[in-house]
C-alpha positions, -999 to +999 in steps of 0.1 A: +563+616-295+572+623-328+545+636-354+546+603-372+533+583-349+505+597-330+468+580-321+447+609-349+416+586-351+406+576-320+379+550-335+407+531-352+419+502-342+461+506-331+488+483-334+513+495-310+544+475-291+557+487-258+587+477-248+613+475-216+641+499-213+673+485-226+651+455-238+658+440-202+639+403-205+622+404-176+590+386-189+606+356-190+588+346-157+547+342-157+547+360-127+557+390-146+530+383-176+503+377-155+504+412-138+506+425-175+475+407-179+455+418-148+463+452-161+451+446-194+417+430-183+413+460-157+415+486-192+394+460-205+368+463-178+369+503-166+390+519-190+370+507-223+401+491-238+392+469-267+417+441-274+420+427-307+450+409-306+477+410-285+511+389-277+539+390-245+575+386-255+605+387-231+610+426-229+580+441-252+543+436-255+525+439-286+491+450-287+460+458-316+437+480-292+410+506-293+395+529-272+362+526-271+345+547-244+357+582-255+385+578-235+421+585-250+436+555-261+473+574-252+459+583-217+452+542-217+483+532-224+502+561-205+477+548-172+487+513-180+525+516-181+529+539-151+506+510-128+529+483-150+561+501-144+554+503-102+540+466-097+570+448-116+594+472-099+582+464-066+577+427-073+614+432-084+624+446-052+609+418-034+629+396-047+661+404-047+671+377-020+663+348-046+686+324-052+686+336-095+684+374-083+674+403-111+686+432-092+706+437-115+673+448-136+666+471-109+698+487-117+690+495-155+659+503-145+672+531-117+695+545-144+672+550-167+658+566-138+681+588-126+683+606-167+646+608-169+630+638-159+594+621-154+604+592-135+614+596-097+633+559-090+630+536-116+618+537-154+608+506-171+591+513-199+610+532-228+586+565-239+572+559-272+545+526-280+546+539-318+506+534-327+499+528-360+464+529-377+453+500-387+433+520-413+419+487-437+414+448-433+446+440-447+469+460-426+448+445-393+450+409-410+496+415-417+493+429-382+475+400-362+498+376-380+531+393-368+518+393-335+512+359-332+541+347-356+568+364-325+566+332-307+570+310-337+601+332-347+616+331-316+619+296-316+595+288-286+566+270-305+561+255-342+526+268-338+514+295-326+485+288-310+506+265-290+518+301-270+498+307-238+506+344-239+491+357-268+459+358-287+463+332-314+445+306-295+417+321-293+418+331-331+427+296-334+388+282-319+406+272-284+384+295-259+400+292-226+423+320-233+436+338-201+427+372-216+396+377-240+398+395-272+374+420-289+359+399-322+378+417-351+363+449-363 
């Protein structure tokens, strides 16, 4: 990871984006989100992840997160992408038989594979998340909106609370969201 962008306060708040190889859109089905979410909730739970804000795109997943149990927020997010990478993969690999098949995701995916050093059969994730400090109010406040402005953006709501799979409802007043955020710092 280059020098640039590395977690150096671990009682920061981070905006950080992780995103599919190749930018393959594979969360275009909420099968695929909702395993991103059970992951989240289980950092949430026994990994003390703190989730500020957060928003799931087609092939990336942006993220405002802290660590807040002395735990390393890149040993989070390295733990998190490895289960991530395994479940989708095998969920992948189950079906291929479908009528709309995406093995031919499995095939990026075991290319990527095959050139990585680290990964065995498939890679999913691409290496680098890029944390960024969010070091004062404003920068959280410019980040939180580009999270939840991606949906807008892409064209898929005029509001963007109206998005299920990110956070802006929930900053919005609507409490039913299907993964709880950390009040803001």
């Amino acid at each position: 990871m280059s020098s640039k962008y590395k977690v150096r306060t671990p009682d920061k708040p981070y905006f950080i984006t992780i995103t599919v190889v190749d930018w393959v859109d594979v969360f275009t089905r909420s099968e695929y989100k909702s395993l991103l979410i059970d992951c989240l909730k289980h950092c949430q739970q026994e990994k003390g992840l703190a989730i500020y804000g957060w928003c799931i795109m087609t092939n990336h997943l942006h993220l405002i997160v802290e660590s807040v149990h002395n735990r390393s927020l890149a040993d989070i997010v390295r733990d998190f992408k490895k289960y991530t990478s395994v479940m989708i993969c095998r969920e992948l690999e189950k079906n291929e038989n479908e009528l709309e098949s995406r093995s031919w995701m499995l095939e990026r995916f075991a290319y990527w594979g095959r050139i990585s050093r680290k990964h065995q059969k498939y890679k999913f994730w691409q290496e680098e998340y890029h944390p960024v400090e969010l070091y004062n109010e404003k920068l959280f406040k410019q980040k939180l909106n580009y999270i939840h402005q991606n949906p807008v953006k892409a064209g898929w709501v005029r509001q963007p609370e109206d998005y299920l799979w990110s956070s802006a409802g929930q900053y919005a007043g609507i409490k039913d969201g299907i993964l709880e955020v950390t009040e803001v710092p």
